[in-house]
C-alpha positions as CSV (number, residue, x, y, z in Angstrom):
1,X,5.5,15.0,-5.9
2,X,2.5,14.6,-4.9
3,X,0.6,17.2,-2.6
4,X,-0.5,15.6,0.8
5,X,-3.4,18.0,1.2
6,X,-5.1,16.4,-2.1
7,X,-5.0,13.3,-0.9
8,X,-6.8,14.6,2.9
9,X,-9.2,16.5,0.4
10,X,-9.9,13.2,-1.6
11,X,-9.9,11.7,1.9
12,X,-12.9,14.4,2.9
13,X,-14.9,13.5,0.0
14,X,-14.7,9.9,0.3
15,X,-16.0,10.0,3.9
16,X,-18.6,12.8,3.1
17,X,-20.1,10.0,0.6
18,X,-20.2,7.5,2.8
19,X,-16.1,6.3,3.8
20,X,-14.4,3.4,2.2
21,X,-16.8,0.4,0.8
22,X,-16.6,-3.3,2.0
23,X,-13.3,-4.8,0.6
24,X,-15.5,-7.2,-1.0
25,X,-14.8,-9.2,-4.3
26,X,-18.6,-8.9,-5.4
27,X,-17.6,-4.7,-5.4
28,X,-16.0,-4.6,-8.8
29,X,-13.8,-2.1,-7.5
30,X,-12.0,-3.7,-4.9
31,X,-12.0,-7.0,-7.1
32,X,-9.6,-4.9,-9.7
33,X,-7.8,-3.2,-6.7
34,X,-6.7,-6.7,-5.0
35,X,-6.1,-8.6,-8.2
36,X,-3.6,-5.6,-9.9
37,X,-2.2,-6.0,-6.1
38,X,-1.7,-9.4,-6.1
39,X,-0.1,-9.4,-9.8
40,X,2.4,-6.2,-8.9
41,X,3.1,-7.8,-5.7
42,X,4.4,-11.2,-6.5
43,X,5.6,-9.7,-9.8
44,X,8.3,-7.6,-7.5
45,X,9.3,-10.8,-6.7
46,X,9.7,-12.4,-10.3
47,X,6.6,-14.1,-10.4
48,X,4.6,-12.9,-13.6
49,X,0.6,-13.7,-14.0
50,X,-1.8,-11.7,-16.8
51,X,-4.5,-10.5,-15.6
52,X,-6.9,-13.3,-17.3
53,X,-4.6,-16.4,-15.8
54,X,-5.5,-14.7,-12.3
55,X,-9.0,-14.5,-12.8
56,X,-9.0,-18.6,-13.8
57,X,-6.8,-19.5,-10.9
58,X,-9.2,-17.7,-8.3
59,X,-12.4,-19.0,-10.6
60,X,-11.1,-22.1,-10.2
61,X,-9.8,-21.9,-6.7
62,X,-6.8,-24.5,-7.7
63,X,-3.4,-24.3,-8.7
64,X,-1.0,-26.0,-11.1
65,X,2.5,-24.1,-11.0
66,X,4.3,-22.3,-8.4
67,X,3.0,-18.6,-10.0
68,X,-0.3,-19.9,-9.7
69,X,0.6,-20.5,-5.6
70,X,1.9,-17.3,-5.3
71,X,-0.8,-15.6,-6.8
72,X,-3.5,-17.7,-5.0
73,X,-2.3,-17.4,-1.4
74,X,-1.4,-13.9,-2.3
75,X,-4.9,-12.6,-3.0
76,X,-6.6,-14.9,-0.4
77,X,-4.2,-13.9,2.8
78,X,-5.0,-10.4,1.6
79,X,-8.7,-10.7,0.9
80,X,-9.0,-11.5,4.4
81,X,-6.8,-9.2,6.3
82,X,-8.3,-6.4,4.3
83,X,-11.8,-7.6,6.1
84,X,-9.7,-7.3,9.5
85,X,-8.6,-3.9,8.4
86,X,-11.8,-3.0,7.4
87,X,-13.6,-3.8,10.9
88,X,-10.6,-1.5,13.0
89,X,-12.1,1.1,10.2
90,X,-15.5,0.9,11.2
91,X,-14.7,0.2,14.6
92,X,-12.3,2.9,15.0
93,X,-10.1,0.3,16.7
94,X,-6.3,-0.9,15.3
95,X,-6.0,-4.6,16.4
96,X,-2.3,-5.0,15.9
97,X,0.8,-7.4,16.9
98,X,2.9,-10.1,16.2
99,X,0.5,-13.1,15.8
100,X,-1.0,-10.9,12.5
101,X,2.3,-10.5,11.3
102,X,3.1,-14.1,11.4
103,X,-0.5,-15.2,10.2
104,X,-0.2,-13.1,6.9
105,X,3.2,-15.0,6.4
106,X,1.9,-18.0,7.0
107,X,-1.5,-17.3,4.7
108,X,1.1,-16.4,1.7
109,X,2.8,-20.3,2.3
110,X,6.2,-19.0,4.0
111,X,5.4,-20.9,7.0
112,X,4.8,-17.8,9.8
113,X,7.9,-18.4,11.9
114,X,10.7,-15.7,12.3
115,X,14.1,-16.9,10.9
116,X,17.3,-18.2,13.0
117,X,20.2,-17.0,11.7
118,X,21.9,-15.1,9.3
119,X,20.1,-13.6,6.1
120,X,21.2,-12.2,3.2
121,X,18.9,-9.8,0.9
122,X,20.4,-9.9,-3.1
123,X,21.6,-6.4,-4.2
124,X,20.8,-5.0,-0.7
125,X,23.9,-2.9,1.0
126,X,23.1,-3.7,4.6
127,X,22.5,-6.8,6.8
128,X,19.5,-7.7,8.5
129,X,19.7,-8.5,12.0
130,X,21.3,-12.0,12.8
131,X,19.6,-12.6,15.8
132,X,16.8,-11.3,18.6
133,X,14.1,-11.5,15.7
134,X,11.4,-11.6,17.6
135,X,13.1,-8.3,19.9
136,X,13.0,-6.3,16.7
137,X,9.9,-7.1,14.8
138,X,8.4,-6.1,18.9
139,X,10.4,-2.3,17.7
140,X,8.5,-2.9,14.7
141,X,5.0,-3.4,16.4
142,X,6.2,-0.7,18.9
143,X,6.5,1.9,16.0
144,X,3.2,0.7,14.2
145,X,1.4,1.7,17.6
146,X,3.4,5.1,17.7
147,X,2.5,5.9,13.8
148,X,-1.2,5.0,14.2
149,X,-1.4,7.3,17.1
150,X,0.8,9.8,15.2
151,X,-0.3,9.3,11.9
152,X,1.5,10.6,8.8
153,X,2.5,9.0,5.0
154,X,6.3,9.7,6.2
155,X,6.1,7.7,9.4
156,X,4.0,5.0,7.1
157,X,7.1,4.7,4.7
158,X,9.8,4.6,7.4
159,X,7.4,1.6,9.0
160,X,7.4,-0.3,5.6
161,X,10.9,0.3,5.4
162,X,11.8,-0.5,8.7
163,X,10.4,-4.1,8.0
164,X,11.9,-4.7,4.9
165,X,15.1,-4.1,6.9
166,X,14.8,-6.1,9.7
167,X,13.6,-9.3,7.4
168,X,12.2,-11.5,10.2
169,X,10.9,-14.5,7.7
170,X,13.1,-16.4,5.5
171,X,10.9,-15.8,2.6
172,X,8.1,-14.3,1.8
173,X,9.1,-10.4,3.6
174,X,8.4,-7.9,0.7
175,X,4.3,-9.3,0.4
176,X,4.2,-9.7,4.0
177,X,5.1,-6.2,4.6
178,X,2.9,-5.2,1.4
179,X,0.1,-6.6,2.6
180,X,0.7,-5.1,6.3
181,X,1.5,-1.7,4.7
182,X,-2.4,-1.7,3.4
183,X,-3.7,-3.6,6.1
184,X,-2.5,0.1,8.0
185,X,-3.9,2.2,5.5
186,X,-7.4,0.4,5.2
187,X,-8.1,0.4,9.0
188,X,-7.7,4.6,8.5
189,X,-9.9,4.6,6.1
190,X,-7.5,5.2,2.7
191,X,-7.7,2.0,-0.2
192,X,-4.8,0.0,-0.7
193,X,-1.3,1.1,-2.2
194,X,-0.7,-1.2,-5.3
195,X,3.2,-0.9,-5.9
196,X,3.4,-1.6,-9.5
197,X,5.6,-4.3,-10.6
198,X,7.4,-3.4,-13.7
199,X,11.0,-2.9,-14.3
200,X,10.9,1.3,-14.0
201,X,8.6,1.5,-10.4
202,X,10.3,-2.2,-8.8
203,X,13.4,-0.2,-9.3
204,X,12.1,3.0,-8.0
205,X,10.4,1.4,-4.9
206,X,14.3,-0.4,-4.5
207,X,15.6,3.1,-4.6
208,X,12.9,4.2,-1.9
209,X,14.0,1.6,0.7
210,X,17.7,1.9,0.1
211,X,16.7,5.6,0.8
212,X,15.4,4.3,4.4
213,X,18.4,1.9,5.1
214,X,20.8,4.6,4.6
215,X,19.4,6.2,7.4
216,X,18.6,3.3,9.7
217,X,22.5,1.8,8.8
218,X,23.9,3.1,11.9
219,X,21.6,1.8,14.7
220,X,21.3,-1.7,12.6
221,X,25.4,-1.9,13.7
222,X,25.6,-0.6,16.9
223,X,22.3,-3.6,18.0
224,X,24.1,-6.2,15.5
225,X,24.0,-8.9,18.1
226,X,22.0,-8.4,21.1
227,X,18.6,-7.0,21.5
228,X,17.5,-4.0,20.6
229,X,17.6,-1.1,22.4
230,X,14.4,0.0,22.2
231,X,14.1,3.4,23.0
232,X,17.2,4.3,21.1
233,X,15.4,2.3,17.8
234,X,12.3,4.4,18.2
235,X,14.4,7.7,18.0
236,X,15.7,7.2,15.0
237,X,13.0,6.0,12.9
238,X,11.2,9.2,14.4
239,X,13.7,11.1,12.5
240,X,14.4,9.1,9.4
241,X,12.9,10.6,6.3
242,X,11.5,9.7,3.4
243,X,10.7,10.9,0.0
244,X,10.7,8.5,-2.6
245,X,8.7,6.1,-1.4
246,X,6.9,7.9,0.2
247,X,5.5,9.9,-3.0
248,X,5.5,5.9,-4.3
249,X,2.6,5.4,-2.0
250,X,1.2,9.2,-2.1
251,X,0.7,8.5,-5.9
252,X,-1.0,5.1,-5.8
253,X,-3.4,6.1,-3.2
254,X,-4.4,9.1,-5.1
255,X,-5.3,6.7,-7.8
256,X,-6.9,4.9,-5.6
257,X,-9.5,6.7,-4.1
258,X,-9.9,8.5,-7.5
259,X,-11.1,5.1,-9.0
260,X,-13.4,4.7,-5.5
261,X,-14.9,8.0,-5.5
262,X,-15.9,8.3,-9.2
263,X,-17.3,4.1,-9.1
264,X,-19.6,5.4,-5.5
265,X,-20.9,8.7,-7.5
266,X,-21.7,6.2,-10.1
267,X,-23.4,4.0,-8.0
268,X,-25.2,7.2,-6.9
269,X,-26.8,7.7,-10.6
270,X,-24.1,10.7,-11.2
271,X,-23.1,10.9,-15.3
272,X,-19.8,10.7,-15.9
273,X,-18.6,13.3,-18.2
274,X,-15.4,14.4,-19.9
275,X,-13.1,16.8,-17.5
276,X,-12.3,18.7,-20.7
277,X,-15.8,19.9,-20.6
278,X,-16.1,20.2,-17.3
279,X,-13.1,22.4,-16.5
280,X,-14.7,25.1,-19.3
281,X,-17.8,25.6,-17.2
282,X,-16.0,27.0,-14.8
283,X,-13.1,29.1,-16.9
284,X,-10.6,26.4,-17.5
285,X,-8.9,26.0,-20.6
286,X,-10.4,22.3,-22.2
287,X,-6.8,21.4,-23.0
288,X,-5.5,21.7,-19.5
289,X,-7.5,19.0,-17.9
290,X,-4.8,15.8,-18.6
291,X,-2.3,18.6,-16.8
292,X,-4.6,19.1,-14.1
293,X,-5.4,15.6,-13.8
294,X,-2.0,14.3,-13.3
295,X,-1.1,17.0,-10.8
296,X,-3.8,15.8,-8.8
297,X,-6.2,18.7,-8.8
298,X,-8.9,16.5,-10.2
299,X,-10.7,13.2,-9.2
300,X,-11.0,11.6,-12.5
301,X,-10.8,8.0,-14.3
302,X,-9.8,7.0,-17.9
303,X,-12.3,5.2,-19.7
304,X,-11.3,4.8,-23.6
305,X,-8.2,7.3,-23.4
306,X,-11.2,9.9,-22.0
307,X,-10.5,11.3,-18.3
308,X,-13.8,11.2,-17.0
309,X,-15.4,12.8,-13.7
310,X,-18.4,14.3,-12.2
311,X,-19.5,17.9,-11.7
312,X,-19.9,17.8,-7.9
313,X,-16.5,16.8,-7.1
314,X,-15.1,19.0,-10.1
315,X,-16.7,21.4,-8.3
316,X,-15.3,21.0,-4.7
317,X,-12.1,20.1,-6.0
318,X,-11.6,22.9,-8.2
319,X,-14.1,26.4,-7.4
């Protein structure tokens, strides 16, 4: 489990050197961020792409089969929200509401419009609503307001939950509420949360939402079929915990904003240099630094199996 307090530290550091860089693709960083998003993304949902087919679809800005779509509208829909994201970040501002939630939708080819009718999610153990859509997804926006005024990572996992639960589009929910989950994080400053897509973590971050509709089963019943009550909806998700995914996206923004903070002390001139000899300067056994490293005491990268870092942030993380 990840320690909170390392990622506010990391969160210090990064706006001590300046805050979060420009999702732009010409920063090489954010290109690898969004392109190992959009593969893990659309790979949750079966749709595999190697990392050098996604680099010629979006060269070539055309595609020729249906993972080549996905992929495509994937990274452009969230190329540009991240922009969005990135202005309420400098503005200090949070433009939210339904007409975003429906645009991302509609970027990623689903169409934008919330679903009539019944739903059924495969190997899920509740139901999404049936009807008043557009009444819960306003809960939805109603809790996104409470949890950027009240900002924590548990409130940010029950939100992601929450939508996953209520399933507003008929296709297309799980990237939707990906790319919304980031498009959260970026405007407060933190990179994006890259949920990897492999057997082991898709089943984990599974687990992590089942975790969430366990909790949220009861007041899903008792509003079945008629609008939401919403102050009764609100209560509960105040209270709902989470733990698995919540340490999902604890870990993934650590990794995050390691890879950012080491790439801007780069850019700074700063030599990179092995945490093994690092740590020893300052009384540390060599051999402890991959321990150290994976327990989140230290900002570091891997570059040729060698976990790299710089002495400043060594320093501040570790003295």
């Amino acid at each position: 489990m990840i320690d909170e307090k390392l990622i506010e530290k990391r969160k210090e550091i990064l706006e001590s050197l300046g805050g979060l860089p420009e999702p732009k693709v010409k920063n090489k960083e954010w290109l690898y961020l969004l392109e190992e998003e959009t593969r893990n993304s659309i790979m949750i949902e079966g749709f595999f792409i190697s990392e050098k087919e996604l680099k010629e679809v979006l060269s070539k800005n055309q595609t020729l089969t249906k993972t080549e779509e996905e992929a495509f509208n994937y990274f452009r829909t969230a190329t540009f929200i991240y922009e969005l994201a990135y202005e309420n970040y400098k503005q200090k501002d949070f433009l939210f509401g339904i007409p975003l939630i429906r645009q991302i939708n509609k970027g990623l080819g689903k169409g934008g419009e919330f679903r009539k009718g019944k739903i059924k999610i495969a190997g899920a153990k509740f139901e999404p609503p049936e009807s008043y859509i557009e009444e819960w997804v306003k809960s939805f926006v109603d809790f996104t307001l409470f949890t950027e005024k009240n900002f924590s990572f548990e409130y940010l996992s029950i939100l992601h939950g929450f939508l996953e639960e209520i399933h507003p589009f008929s296709d297309g929910n799980g990237r939707t509420g990906r790319i919304l989950l980031n498009y959260f994080l970026i405007s407060k400053g933190y990179p994006p949360v890259i949920i990897k897509g492999d057997e082991e973590n898709k089943n984990l971050y599974y687990k992590g939402l089942e975790e969430i509709d366990k909790q949220l089963l009861e007041v899903l019943k008792k509003n079945k079929n008629k609008p939401p009550e919403k102050d009764q909806v609100i209560s509960k998700l105040k209270t709902t915990k989470s733990k698995i995914l919540k340490n999902l996206i604890l870990e993934s923004i650590k990794n995050s904003l390691d890879m950012i903070i080491i790439s801007v002390y780069e850019n700074q001139g700063k030599k990179l240099q092995p945490v093994s000899d690092l740590i020893s300067k300052i009384g540390y056994s060599p051999s402890s630094g991959r321990q150290l490293v994976k327990r989140g005491k230290i900002i570091a990268v891997k570059r040729k199996n060698v976990w790299l870092s710089v002495k400043d942030v060594v320093d501040r993380l570790l003295k």
